[in-house]
N, CA, C and O of each residue as an XYZ file, in Angstrom:
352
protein
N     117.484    108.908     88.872
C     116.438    108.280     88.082
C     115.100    108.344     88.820
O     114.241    109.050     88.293
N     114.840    107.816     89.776
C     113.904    107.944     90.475
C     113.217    109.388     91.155
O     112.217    109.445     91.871
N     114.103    110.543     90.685
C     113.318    111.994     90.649
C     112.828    112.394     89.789
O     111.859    113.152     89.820
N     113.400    111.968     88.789
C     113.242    112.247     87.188
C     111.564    111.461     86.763
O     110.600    111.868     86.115
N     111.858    110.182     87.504
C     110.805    109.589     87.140
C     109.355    109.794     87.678
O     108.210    109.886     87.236
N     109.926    109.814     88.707
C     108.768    110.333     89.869
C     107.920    111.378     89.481
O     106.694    111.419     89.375
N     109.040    112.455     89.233
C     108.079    114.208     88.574
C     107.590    113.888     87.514
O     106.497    114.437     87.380
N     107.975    112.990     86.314
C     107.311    112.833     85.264
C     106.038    112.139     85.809
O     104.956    112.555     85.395
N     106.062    111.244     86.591
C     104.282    110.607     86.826
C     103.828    111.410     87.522
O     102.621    111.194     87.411
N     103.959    112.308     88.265
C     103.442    113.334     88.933
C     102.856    114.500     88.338
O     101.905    115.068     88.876
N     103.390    114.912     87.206
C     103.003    116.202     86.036
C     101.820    115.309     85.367
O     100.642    115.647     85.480
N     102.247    114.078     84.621
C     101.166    113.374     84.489
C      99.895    112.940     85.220
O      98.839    112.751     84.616
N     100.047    112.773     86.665
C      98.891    112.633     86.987
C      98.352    113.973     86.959
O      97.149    113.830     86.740
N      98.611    115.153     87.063
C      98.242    116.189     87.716
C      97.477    116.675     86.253
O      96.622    117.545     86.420
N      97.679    116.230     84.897
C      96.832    116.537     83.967
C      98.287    117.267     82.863
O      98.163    117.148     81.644
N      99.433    117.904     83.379
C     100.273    118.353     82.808
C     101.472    117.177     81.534
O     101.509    115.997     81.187
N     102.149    118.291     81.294
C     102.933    117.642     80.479
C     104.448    116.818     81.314
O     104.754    117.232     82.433
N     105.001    116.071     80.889
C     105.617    115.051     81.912
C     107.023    116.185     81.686
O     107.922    116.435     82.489
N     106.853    116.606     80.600
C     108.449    117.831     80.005
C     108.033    119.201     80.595
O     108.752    120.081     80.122
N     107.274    119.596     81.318
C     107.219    120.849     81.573
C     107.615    121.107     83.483
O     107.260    120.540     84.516
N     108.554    122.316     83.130
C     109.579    121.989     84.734
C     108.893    122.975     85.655
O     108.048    123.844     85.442
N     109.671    122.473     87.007
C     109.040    122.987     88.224
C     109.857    122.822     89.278
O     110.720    121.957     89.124
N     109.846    123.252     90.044
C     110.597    123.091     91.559
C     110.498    122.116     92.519
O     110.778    122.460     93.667
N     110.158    120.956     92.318
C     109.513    119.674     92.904
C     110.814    118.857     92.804
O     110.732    117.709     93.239
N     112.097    119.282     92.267
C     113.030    117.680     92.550
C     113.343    118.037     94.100
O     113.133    119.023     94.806
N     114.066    116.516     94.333
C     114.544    116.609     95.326
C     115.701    117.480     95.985
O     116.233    117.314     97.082
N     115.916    118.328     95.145
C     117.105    119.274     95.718
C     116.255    120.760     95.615
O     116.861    121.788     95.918
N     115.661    120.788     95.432
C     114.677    121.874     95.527
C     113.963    121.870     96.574
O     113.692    122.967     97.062
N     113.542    120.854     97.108
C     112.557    120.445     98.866
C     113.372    120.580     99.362
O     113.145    121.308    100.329
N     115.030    120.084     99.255
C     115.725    119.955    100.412
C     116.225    121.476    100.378
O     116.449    121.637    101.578
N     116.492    122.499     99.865
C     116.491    123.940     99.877
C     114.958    124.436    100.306
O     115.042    125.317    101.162
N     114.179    124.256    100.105
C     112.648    124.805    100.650
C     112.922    124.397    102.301
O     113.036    125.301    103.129
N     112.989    123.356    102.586
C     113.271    123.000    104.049
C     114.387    123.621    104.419
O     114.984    122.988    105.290
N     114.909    124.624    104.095
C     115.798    125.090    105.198
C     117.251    125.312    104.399
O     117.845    126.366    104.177
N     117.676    123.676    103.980
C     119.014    123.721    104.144
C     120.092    124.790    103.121
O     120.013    125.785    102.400
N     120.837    124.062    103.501
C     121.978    125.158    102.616
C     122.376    124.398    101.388
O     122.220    123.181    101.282
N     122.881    125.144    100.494
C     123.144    124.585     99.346
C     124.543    123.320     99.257
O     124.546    122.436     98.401
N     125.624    123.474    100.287
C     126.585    122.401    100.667
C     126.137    120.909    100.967
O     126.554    119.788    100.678
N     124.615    121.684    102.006
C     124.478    121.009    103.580
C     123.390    120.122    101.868
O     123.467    118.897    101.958
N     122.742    120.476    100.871
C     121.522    120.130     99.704
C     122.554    118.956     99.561
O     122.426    117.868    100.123
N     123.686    119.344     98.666
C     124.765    118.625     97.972
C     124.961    117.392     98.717
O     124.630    116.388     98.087
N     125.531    117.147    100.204
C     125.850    116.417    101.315
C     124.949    115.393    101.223
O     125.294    114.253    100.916
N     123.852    115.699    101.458
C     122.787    114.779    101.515
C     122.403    114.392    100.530
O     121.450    113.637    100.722
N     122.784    114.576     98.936
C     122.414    113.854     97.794
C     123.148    112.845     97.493
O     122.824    111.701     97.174
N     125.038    113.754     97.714
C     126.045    112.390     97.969
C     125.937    111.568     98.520
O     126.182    110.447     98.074
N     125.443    111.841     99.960
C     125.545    110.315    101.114
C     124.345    109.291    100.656
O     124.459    108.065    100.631
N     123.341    109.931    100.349
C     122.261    108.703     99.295
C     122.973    108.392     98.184
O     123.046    107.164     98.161
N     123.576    108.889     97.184
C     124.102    108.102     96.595
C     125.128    107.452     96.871
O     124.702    106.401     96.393
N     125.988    107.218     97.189
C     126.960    106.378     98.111
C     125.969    105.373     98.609
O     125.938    104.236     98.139
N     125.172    105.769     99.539
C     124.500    104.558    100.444
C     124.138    103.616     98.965
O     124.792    102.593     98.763
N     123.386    103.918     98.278
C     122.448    103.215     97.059
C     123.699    102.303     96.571
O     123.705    101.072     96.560
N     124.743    103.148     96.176
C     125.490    102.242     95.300
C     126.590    101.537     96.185
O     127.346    100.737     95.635
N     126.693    101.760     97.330
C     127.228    100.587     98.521
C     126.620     99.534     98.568
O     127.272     98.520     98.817
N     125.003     99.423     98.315
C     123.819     98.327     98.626
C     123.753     97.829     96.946
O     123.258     96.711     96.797
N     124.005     98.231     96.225
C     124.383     97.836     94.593
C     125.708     96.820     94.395
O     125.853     95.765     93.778
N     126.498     97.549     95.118
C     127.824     96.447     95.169
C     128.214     95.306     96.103
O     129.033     94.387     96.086
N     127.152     95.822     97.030
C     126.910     94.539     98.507
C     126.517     93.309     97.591
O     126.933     92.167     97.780
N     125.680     93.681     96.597
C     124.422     92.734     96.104
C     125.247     92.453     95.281
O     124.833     91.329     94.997
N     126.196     92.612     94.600
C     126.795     91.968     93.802
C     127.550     91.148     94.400
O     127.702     90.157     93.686
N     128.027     91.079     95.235
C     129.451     91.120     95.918
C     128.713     89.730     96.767
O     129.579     88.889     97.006
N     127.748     89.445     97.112
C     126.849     88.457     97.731
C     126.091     87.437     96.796
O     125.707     86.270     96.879
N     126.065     88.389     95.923
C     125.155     87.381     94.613
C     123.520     87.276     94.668
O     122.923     86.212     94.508
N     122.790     88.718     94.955
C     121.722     88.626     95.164
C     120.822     88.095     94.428
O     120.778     88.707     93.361
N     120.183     87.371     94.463
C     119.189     87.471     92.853
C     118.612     88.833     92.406
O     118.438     89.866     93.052
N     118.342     88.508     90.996
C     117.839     89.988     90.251
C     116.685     89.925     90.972
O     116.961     90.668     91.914
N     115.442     89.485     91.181
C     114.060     89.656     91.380
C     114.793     90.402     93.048
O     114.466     91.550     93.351
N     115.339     89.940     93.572
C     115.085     91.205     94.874
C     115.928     92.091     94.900
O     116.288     92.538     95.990
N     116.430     92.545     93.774
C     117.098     93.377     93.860
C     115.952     94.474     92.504
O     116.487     95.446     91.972
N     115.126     94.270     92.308
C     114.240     95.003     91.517
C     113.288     95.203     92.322
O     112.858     96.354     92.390
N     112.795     94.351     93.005
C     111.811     94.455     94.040
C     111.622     95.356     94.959
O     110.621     95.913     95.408
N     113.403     95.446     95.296
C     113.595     96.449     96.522
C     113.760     98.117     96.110
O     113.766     99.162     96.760
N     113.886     97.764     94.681
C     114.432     99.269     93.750
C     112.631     99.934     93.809
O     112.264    101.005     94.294
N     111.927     99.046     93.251
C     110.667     99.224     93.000
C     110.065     99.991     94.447
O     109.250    100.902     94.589
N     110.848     99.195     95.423
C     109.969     99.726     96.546
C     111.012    100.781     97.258
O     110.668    101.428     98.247
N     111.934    100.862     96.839
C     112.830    102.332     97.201
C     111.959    103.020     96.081
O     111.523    103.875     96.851
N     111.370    103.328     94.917
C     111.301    103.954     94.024
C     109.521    104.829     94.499
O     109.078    105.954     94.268
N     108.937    103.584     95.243
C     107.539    104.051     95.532
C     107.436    104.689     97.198
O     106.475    105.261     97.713
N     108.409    104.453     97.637
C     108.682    105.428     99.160
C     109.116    106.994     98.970
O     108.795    107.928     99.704
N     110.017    107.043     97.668
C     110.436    108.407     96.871
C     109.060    109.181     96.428
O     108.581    110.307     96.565
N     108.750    108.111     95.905
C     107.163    108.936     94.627
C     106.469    109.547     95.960
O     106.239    110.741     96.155
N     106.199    108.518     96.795
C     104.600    108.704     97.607
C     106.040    110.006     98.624
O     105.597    110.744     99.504
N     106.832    110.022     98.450
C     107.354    111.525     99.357
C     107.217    112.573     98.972
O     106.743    113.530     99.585
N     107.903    112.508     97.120
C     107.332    113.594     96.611
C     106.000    114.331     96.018
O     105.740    115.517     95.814
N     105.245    113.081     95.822
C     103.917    113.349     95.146
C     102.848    114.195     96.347
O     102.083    115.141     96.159
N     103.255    113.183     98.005
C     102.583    113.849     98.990
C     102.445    115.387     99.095
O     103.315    116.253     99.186
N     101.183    115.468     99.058
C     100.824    117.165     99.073
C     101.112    117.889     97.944
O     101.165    119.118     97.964
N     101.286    117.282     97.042
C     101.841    118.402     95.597
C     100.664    117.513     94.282
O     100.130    118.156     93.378
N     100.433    115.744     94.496
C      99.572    115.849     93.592
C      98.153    116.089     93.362
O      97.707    116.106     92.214
């Protein structure tokens, strides 16, 4: 969600259409940098795992919703300002 979303405000700021594609997700940088297509995969799994380990912690603890949006919000704007850096 948060790549998806990200490139759409990013095409948008840039003057483009939010539907028109490009090589900017995150599995596309992580192939531009080097890696291998396993080594791409690896590292998309272990973030997701991590995310939804910290999803079920928070349940599992009883977080309140407000910081658990809070923290999404601000996982969501550490993503943007990674991918937007130098591309918008």
């Amino acid at each position: 969600l948060n790549d998806t979303v990200s490139q759409m405000f990013r095409r948008i700021l840039k003057g483009g259409s939010p539907f028109e594609p490009d090589r900017l997700h995150i599995h596309h940088l992580l192939l531009n940098k080097g890696l291998s297509k396993p080594g791409t995969v690896i590292i998309l799994i272990v973030i997701a795992v991590f995310m939804a380990g910290i999803g079920i912690l928070a349940q599992l603890l009883d977080w309140p919703q407000n910081i658990m949006f809070y923290s999404f919000l601000a996982c969501f704007a550490v993503y943007f300002s990674y991918s937007c850096w130098r591309k918008c």
